[in-house]
C-alpha positions as a Markdown table, in Angstrom:
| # | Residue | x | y | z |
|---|---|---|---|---|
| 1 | Unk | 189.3 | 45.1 | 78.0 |
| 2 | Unk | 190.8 | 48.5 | 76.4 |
| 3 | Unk | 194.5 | 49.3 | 77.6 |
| 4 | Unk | 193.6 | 52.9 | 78.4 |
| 5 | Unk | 194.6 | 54.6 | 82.1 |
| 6 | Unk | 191.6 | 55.0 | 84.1 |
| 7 | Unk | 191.3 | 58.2 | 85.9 |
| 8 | Unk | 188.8 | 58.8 | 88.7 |
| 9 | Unk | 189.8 | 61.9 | 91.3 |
| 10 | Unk | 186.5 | 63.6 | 92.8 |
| 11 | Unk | 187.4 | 67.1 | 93.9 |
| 12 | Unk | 186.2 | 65.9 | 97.8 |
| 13 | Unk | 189.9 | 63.9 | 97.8 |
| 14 | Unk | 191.8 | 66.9 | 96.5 |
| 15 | Unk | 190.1 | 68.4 | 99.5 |
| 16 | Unk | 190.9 | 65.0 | 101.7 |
| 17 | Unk | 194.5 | 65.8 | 100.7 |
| 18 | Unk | 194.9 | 69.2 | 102.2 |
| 19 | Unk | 192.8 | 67.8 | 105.3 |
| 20 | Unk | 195.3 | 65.2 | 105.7 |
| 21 | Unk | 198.0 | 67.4 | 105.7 |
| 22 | Unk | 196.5 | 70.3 | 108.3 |
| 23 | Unk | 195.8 | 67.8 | 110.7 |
| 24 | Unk | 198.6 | 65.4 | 110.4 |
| 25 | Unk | 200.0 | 67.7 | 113.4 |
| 26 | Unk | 197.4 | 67.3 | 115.7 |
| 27 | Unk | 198.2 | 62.9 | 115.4 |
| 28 | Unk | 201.0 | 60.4 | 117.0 |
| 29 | Unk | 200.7 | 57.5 | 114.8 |
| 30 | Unk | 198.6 | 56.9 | 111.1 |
| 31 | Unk | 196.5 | 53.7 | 110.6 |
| 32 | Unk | 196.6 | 52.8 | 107.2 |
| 33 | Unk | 193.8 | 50.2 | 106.0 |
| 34 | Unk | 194.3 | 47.7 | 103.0 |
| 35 | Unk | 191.8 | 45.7 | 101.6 |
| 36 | Unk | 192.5 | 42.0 | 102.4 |
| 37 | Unk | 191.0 | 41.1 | 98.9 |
| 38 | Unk | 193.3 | 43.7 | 97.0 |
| 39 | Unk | 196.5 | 44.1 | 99.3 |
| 40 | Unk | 198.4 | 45.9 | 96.7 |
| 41 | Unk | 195.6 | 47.8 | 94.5 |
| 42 | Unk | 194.1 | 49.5 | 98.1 |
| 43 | Unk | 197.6 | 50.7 | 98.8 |
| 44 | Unk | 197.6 | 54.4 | 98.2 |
| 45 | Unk | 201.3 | 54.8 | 96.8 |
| 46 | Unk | 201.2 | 58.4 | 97.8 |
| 47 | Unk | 200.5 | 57.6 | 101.6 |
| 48 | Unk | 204.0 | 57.7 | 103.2 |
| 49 | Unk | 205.3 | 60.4 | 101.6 |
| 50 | Unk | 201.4 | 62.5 | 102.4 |
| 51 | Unk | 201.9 | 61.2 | 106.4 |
| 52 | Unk | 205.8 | 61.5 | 106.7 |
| 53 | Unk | 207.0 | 61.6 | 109.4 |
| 54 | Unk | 204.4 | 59.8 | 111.5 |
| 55 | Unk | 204.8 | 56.1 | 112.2 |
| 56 | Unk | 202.5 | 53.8 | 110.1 |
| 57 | Unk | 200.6 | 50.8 | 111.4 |
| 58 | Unk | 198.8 | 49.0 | 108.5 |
| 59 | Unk | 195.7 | 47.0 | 109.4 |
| 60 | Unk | 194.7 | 44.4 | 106.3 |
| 61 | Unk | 191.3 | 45.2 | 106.6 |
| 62 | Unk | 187.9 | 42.9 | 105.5 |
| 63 | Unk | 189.7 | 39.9 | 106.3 |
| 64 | Unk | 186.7 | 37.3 | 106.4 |
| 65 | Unk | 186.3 | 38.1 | 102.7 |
| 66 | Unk | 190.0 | 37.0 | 101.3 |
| 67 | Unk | 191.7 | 34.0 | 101.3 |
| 68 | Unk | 193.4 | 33.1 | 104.4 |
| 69 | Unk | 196.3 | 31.6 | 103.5 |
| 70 | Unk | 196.6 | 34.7 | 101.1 |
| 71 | Unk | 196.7 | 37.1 | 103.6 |
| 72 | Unk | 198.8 | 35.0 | 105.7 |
| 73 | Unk | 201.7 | 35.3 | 103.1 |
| 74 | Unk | 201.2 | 39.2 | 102.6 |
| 75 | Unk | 201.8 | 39.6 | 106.4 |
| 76 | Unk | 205.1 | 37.3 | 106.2 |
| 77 | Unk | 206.3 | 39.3 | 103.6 |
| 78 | Unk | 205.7 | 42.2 | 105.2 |
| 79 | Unk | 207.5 | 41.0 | 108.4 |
| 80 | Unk | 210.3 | 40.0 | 105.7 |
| 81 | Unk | 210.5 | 43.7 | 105.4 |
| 82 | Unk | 210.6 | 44.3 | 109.1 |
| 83 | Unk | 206.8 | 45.6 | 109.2 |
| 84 | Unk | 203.9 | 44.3 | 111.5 |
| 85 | Unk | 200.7 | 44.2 | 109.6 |
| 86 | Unk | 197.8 | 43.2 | 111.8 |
| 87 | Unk | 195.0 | 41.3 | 110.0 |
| 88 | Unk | 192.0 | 42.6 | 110.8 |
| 89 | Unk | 188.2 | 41.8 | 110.0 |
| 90 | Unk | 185.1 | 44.1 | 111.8 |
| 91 | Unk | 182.7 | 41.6 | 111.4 |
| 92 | Unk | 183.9 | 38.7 | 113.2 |
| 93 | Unk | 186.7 | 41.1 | 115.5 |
| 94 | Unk | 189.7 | 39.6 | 114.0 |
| 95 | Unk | 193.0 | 41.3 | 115.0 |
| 96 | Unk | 191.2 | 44.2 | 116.8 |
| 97 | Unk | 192.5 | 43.4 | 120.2 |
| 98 | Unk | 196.2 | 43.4 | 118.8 |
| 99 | Unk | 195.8 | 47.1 | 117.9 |
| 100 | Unk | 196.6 | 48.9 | 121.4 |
| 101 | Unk | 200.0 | 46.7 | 121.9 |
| 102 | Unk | 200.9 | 47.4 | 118.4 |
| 103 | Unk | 200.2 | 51.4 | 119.4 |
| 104 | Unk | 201.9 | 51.1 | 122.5 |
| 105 | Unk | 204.9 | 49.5 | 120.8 |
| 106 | Unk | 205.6 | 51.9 | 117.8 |
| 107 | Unk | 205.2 | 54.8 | 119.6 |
| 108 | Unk | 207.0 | 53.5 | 123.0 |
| 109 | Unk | 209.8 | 56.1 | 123.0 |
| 110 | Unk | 207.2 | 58.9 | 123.3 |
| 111 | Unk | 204.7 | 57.9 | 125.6 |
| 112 | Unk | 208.0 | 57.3 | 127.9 |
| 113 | Unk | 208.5 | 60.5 | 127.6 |
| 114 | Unk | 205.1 | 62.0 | 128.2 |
| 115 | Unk | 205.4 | 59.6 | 131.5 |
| 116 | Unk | 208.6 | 61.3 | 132.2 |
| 117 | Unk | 207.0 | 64.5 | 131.9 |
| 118 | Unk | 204.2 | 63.4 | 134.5 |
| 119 | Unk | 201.7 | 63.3 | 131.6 |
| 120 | Unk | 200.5 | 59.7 | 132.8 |
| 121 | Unk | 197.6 | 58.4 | 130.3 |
| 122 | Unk | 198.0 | 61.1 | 127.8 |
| 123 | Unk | 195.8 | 60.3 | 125.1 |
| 124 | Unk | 196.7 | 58.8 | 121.7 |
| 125 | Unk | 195.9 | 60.1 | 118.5 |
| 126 | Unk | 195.4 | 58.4 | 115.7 |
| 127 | Unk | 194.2 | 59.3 | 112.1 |
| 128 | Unk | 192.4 | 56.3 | 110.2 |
| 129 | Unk | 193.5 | 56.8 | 106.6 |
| 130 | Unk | 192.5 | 54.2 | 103.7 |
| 131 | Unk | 191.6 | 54.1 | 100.1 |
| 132 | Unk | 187.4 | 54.2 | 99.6 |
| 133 | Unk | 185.0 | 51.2 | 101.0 |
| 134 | Unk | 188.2 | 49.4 | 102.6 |
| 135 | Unk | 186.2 | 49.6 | 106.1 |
| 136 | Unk | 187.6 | 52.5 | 107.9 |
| 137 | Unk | 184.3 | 53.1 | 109.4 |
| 138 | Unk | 183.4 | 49.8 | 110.7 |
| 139 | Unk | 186.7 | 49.9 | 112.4 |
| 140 | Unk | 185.7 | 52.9 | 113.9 |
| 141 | Unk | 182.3 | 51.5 | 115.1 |
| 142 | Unk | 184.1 | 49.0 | 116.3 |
| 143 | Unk | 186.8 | 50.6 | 118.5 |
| 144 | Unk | 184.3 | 53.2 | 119.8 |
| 145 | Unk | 181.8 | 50.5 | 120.7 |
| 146 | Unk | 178.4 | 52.2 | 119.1 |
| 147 | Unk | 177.7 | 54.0 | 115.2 |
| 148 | Unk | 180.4 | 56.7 | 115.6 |
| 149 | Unk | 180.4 | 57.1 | 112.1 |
| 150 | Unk | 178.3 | 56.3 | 109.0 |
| 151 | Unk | 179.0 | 52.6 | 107.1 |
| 152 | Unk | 178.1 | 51.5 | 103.5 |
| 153 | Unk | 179.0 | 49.3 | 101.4 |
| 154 | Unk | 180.1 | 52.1 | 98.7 |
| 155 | Unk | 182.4 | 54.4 | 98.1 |
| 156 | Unk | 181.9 | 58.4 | 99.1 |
| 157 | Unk | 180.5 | 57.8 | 102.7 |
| 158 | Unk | 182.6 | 59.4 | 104.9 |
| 159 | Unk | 183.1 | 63.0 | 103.6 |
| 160 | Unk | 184.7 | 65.5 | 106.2 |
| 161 | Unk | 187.0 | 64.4 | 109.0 |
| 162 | Unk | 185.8 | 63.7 | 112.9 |
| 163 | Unk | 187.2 | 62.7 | 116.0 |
| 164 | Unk | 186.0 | 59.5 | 117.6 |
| 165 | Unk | 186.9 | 58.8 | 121.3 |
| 166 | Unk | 187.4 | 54.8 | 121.6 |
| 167 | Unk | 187.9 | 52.6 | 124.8 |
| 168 | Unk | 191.9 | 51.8 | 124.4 |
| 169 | Unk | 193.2 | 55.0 | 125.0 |
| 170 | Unk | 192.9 | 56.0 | 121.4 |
| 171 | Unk | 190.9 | 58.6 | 119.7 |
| 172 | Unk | 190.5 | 58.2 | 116.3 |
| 173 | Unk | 190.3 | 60.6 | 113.1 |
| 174 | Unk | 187.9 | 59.6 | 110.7 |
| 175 | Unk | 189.0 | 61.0 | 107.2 |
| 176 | Unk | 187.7 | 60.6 | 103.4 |
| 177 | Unk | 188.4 | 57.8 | 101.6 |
| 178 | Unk | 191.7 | 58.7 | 99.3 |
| 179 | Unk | 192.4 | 57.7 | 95.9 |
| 180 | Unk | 195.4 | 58.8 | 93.6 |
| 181 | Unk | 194.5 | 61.0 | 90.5 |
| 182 | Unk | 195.3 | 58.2 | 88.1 |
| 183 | Unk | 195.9 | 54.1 | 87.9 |
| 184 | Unk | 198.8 | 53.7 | 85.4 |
| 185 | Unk | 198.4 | 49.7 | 85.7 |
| 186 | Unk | 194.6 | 48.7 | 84.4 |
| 187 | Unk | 194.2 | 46.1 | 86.4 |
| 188 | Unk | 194.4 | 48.3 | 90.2 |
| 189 | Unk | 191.8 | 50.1 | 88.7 |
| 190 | Unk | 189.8 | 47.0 | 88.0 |
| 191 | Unk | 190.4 | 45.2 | 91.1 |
| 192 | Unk | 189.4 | 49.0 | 92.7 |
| 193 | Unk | 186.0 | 48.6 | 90.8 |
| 194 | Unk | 185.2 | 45.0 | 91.6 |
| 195 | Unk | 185.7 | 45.7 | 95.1 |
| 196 | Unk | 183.4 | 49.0 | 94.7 |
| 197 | Unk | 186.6 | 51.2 | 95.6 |
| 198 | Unk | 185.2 | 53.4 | 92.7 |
| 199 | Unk | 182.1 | 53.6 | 91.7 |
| 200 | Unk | 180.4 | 51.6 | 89.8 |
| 201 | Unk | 179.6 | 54.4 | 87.0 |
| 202 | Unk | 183.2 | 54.9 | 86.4 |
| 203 | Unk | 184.0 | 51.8 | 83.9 |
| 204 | Unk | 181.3 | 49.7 | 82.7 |
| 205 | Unk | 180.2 | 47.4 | 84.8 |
| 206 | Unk | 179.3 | 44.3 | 82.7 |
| 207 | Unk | 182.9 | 44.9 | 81.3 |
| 208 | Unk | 184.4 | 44.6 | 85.1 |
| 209 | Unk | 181.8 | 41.9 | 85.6 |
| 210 | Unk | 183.9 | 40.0 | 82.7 |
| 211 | Unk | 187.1 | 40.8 | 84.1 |
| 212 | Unk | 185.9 | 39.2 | 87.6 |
| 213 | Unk | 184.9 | 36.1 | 85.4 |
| 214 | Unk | 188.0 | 35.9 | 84.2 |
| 215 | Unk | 190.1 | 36.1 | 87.7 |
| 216 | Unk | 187.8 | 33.9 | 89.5 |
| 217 | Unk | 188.4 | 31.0 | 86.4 |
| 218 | Unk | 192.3 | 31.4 | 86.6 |
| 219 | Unk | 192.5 | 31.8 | 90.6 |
| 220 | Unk | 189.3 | 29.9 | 92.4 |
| 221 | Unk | 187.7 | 27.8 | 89.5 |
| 222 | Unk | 186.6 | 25.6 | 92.4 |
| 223 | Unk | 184.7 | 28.3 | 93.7 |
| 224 | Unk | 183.0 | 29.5 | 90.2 |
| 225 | Unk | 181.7 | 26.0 | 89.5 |
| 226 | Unk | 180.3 | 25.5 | 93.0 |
| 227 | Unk | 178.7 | 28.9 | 93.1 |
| 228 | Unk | 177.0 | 28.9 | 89.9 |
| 229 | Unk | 176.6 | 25.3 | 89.2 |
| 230 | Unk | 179.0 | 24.9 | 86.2 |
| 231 | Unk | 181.3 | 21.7 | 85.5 |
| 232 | Unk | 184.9 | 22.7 | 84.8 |
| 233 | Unk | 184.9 | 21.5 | 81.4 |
| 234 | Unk | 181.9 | 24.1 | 81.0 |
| 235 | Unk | 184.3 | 27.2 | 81.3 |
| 236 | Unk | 188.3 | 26.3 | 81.3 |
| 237 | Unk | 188.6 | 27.3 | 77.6 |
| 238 | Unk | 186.2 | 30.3 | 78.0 |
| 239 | Unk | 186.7 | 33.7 | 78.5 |
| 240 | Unk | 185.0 | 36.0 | 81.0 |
| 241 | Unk | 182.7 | 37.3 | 78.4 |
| 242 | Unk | 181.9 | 33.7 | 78.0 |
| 243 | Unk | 181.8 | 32.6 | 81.5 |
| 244 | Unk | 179.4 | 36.1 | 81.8 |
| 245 | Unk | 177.0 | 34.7 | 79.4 |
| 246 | Unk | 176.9 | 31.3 | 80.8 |
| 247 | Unk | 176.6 | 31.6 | 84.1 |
| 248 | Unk | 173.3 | 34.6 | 83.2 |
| 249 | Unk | 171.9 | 31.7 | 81.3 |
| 250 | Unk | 172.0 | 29.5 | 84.1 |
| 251 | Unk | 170.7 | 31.6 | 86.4 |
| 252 | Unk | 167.9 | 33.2 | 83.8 |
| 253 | Unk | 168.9 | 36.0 | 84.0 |
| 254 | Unk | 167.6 | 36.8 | 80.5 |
| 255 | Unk | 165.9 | 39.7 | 78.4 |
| 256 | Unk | 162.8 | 39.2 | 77.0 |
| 257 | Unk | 164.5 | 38.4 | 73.6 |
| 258 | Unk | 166.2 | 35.3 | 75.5 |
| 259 | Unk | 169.6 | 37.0 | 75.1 |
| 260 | Unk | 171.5 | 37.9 | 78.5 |
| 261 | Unk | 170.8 | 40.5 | 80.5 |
| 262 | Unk | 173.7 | 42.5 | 80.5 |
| 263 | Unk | 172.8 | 45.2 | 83.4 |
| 264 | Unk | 171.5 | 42.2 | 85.8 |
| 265 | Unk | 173.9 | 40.0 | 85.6 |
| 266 | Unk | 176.4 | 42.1 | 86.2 |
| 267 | Unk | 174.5 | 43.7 | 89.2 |
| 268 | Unk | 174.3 | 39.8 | 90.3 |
| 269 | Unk | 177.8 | 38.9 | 89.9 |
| 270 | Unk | 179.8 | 42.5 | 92.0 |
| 271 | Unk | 177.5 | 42.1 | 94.4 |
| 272 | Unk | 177.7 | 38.7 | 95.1 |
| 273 | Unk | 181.6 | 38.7 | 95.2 |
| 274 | Unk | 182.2 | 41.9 | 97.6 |
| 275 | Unk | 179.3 | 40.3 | 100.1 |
| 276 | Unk | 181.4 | 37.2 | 100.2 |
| 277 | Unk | 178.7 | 34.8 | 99.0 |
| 278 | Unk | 180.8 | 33.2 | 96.1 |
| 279 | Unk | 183.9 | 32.7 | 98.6 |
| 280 | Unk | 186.3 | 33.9 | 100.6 |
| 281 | Unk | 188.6 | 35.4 | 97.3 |
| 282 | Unk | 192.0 | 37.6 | 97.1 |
| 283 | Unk | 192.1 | 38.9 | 93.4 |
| 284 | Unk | 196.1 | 39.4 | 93.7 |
């Protein structure tokens, strides 16, 4: 793979940028989403210092997609650090009940005050704030109990801010996806494409295909070999354009000159990993 900084900064999130700071005001506390499967790609570096000074509670997001006993260590570590990060999955409702304690908690001091003040039950505002496709939506949906918001599995969805009133005592603000203008270290910006952060036109996708093949053999060979019916001793001296090739051969996944399918293949392989179907898989 070429050593080059990938770029990718749609004028919509210079736009998300000034949103976030108008309205950053008009909130109490920030919710910031990670991707379970990328912990440290999905985090925006620029976040705290955009959101300053409002409290931070980060949700790990897409949980029933990574590895468990990955995500398990990237809370501990973040408790080592003396922050709660609350795992959290919308499909199955994982951590979603822990949510209004953790509110409650971090902003204690001031809802003591508004009690104080006689403003009993005083609404909480949140803003939900995440990098693209990490599920900010869906969490949305969830809280709010019906399609408050639009969901899809790519990046771009959610293009102007709204306000989503939620059963907890919390109203939510729904903002863009945010990316930062450019990934100094390749591989966020390949773990951001396998996991359709970006979209898929921005690097080649057979080539972050490869790179996928080339994780999955080095972190979850177990899981390559069951999924697409290889023996170990098939792929452990093979790279991932090799594993590529092999495993659109085994599949047939060929052109009509019996060669791979390059555009297929690929297709196959992104969209079998971010629907979960090879495993459950944390790239870092």
């Amino acid at each position: 793979m070429p050593t080059d900084i990938i770029q990718w900064f749609p004028g919509h999130m210079a736009k998300t940028k000034r949103l976030i700071s108008e309205s950053l005001s008009s909130v109490d506390v920030v919710l910031e989403l990670l991707d379970a499967r990328i912990p440290k790609s999905s985090k925006n570096p620029d976040l705290e210092k955009l959101v300053s000074p409002k409290p931070i509670i980060t949700l790990l997001n897409k949980a029933s997609l990574a590895d468990p006993n990955a995500s398990a260590l990237y809370k501990k570590r973040y408790a080592e650090m003396g922050k709660t990060l609350i795992i959290t999955d919308c499909i199955d409702g994982k951590g979603i009940g822990e949510l209004e304690e953790e509110v409650k908690k971090v902003l204690k001091d001031k809802i003591d005050r508004y009690n104080q003040k006689g403003m009993t039950g005083r609404t909480v505002k949140a803003m939900v704030l995440g990098i693209p496709n990490v599920g900010k939506s869906s969490l949305i949906n969830k809280l709010s109990g019906k399609k408050a918001a639009n969901v899809e599995n790519r990046p771009g969805v959610t293009l102007t801010k709204q306000w989503v009133k939620t059963s907890i005592g919390l109203d939510l603000l729904d903002m863009p996806g945010v990316l930062w203008p450019k990934f100094d270290d390749r591989v966020i910006g390949e773990n951001l494409a396998i996991t359709g952060a970006i979209k898929d036109t921005v690097l080649q996708k057979d080539e972050i295909a490869m790179v996928l093949c080339e994780r999955l053999k080095k972190k979850y060979p177990y899981l390559l070999a069951k999924r697409y019916s290889l023996e170990k001793e098939e792929f452990e001296d093979l790279d991932g354009y090799d594993i590529f090739e092999l495993i659109g051969k085994k599949r047939g996944i060929l052109s009509k000159g019996g060669e791979v399918n390059f555009d297929r293949c690929s297709t196959m392989l992104l969209d079998e990993f971010r629907r979960g179907i090879i495993g459950r898989i944390t790239l870092e």
